[in-house]
N, C-alpha and C positions, 0 to 999 in steps of 0.2 A: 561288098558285104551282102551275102543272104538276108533279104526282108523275111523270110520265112521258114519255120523249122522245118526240114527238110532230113528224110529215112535213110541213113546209111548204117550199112553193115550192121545193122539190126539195133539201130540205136538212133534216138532224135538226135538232132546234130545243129547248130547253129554260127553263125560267127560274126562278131560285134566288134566296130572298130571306133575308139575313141577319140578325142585330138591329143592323150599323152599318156603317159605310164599312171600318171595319179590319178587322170580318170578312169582308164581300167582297174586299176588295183581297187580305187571308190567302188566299183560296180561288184568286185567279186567279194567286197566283205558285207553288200546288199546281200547279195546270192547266197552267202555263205550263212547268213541272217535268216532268209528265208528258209533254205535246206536242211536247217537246224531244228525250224518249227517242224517243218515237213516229216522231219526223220526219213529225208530221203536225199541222197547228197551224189552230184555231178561227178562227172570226170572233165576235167577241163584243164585248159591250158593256157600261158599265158603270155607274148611276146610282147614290150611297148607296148603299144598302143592296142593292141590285138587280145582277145579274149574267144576263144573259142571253147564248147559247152558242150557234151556229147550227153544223153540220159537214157538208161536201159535199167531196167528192175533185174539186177542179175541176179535174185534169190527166183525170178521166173525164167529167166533167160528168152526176154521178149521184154517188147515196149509196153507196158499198162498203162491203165489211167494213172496211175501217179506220174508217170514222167508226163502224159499232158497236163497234170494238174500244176506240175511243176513248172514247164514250159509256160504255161498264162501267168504265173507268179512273176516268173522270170521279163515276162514282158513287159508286166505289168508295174516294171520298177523303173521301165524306163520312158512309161506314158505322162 
């Protein structure tokens, strides 16, 4: 698992691995929670145990401070 968000293809990117399906699906209705306040919402995905989270501002077509802003939200749900 990536400890750290990490730039691909022009988007932050991370990947969080749980011990089951219930704890990821837990995590993504957090994320889903926060991206809502945000008005700025992931592209992600989601296999068992596996959550993985990609964030690009594609009204810029580049990474801004909101997808880091989002990125500390996002971490910070799992401190």
């Amino acid at each position: 698992m990536n400890s750290e968000w990490q730039e691909i293809d022009g988007a932050l990117h991370k990947k969080f691995e749980f011990r089951d399906f219930a704890e990821a699906f837990a995590f993504m209705t957090r994320v889903a929670a926060v991206a809502e306040q945000q008005n700025h919402h992931p592209d992600w995905s989601n296999s068992w145990n596996i959550v993985e989270i990609s964030l690009c501002s594609h009204d810029k077509g580049a990474i801004t401070q909101r997808d880091h802003d989002l990125a500390i939200a996002i971490d910070e749900l799992l401190a």
